[in-house]
N, C-alpha and C positions, 0 to 999 in steps of 0.2 A: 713516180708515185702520185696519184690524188692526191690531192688537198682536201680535205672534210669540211667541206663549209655550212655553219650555222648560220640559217637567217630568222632573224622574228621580225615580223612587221609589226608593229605593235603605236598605241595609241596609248597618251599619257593623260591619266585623267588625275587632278592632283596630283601627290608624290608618287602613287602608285603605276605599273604598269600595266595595262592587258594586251596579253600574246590575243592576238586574233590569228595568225598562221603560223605554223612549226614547220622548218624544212630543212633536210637531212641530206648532205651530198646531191644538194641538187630535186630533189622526191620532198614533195609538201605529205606532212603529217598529219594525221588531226588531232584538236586542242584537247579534245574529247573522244573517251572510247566507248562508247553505250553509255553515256552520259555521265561515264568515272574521266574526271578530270586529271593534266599532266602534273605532274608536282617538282618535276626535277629534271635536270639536262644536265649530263656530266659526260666531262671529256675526260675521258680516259688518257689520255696523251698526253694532255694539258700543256703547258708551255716547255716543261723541260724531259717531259715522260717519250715515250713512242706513240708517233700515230698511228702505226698500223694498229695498236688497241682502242681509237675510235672515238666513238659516240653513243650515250646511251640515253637513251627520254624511257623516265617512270612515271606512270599513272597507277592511283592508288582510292581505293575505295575500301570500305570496312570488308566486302563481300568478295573479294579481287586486288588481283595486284597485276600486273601487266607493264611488261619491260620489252623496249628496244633497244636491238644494240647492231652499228652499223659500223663493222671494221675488218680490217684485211687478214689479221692471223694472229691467234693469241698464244702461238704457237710458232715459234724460228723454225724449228724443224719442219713447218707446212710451208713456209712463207714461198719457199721457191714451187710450190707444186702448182697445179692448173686450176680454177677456181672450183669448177666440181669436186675436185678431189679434197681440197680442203675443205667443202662443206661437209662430204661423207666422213672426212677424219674430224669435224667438229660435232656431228651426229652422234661417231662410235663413244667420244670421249665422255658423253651425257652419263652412260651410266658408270663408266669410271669415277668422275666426280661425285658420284649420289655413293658410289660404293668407299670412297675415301671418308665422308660426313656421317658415313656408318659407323666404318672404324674409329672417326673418333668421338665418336657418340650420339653427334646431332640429330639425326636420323635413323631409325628402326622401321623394320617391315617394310623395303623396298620392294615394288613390284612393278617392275617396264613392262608395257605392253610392247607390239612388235611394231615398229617404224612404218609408217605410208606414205606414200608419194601423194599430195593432192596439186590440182592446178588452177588458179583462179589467175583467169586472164589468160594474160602469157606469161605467169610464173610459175615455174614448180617450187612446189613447198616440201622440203622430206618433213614429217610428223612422229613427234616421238611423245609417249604418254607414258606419266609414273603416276603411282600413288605411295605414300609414303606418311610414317608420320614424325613430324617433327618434333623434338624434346620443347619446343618453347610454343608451338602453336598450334598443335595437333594433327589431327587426321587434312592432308592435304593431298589434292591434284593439282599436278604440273605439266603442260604442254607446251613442247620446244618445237615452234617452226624454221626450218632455216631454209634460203632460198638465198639467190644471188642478186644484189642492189645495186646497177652501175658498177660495176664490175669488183664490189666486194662482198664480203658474207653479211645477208639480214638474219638475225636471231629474232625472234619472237618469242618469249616466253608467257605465258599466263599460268598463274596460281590462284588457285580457290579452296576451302575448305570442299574435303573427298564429298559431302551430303549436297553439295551444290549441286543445281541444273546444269546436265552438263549441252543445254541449248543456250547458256551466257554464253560458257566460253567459246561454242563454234560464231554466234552471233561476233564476242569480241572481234576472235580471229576475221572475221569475214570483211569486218569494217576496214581492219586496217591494211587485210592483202587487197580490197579494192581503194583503198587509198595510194598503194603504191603498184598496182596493179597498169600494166604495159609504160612504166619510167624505165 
């Protein structure tokens, strides 16, 4: 199994740190995603958890939200499968979960669009679009990219209020499959 390795380069000015580069199994990040900065790096694994649940960097702005998350199976019963296969069983499961947050209230007026395949680079990305609104923040769009990152699943998610451009979120998206585009 991988090792997940975090690296920050970073430079101390006083107490404080600045990340100047974020790198994810190996694939450099960037600190900034259309100029919504990172705010968080969490290991899902963490010292006594499981690794195959990863790594996730969030970036957050009033207008966006925008999650990474770079791990093997969030799911035992995928873990033995081929990595294609669990990203399409991590694709199907998207609206599983949006339909559990239903039932228990979170979410009302779910609506999936139908999944696409895009390619930037040499990655394929499957593409899955909801809109939805949620009990605590309203009318929202959510887009889940998932593709394969050194040989585990990348999740991309991006959320925006539903009245958003939706030329941020292809711009978001664009930034960071060319940041990790042919690792």
């Amino acid at each position: 199994m991988k090792i997940l390795s975090l690296l920050f380069l970073a430079a101390s000015f006083a107490s404080a740190e600045v990340v100047t580069q974020l790198s994810v199994d190996g694939t450099n990040l960037p600190t900034t995603v259309q100029g919504i900065p990172w705010i968080r790096i969490t290991n899902y694994g963490g010292p006594s958890g499981n690794p195959d649940q990863g790594i996730g960097v969030s970036y957050r702005s009033e207008a966006m939200k925008i999650d990474l998350y770079v791990y093997d199976s969030l799911n035992s019963d995928w873990a033995k499968l081929p990595l294609k296969e669990k990203i399409q069983h991590e694709n199907k499961s998207i609206p599983e979960l949006f339909n559990q947050l239903t039932e228990r209230g979170d979410y009302s007026n779910v609506v999936i669009k139908p999944s696409e395949t895009l390619r930037v680079g040499n990655r394929t990305f499957i593409h899955t679009e909801l809109s939805f609104t949620d009990k605590d923040a309203g009318d929202l769009n959510s887009h889940y990219y998932l593709a394969e990152l050194n040989g585990r699943i990348l999740k991309i998610r991006i959320s925006c209020p539903l009245k958003s451009d939706p030329a941020l979120v292809q711009k978001a998206f664009k930034e960071i499959a060319a940041s990790v585009a042919g690792k």
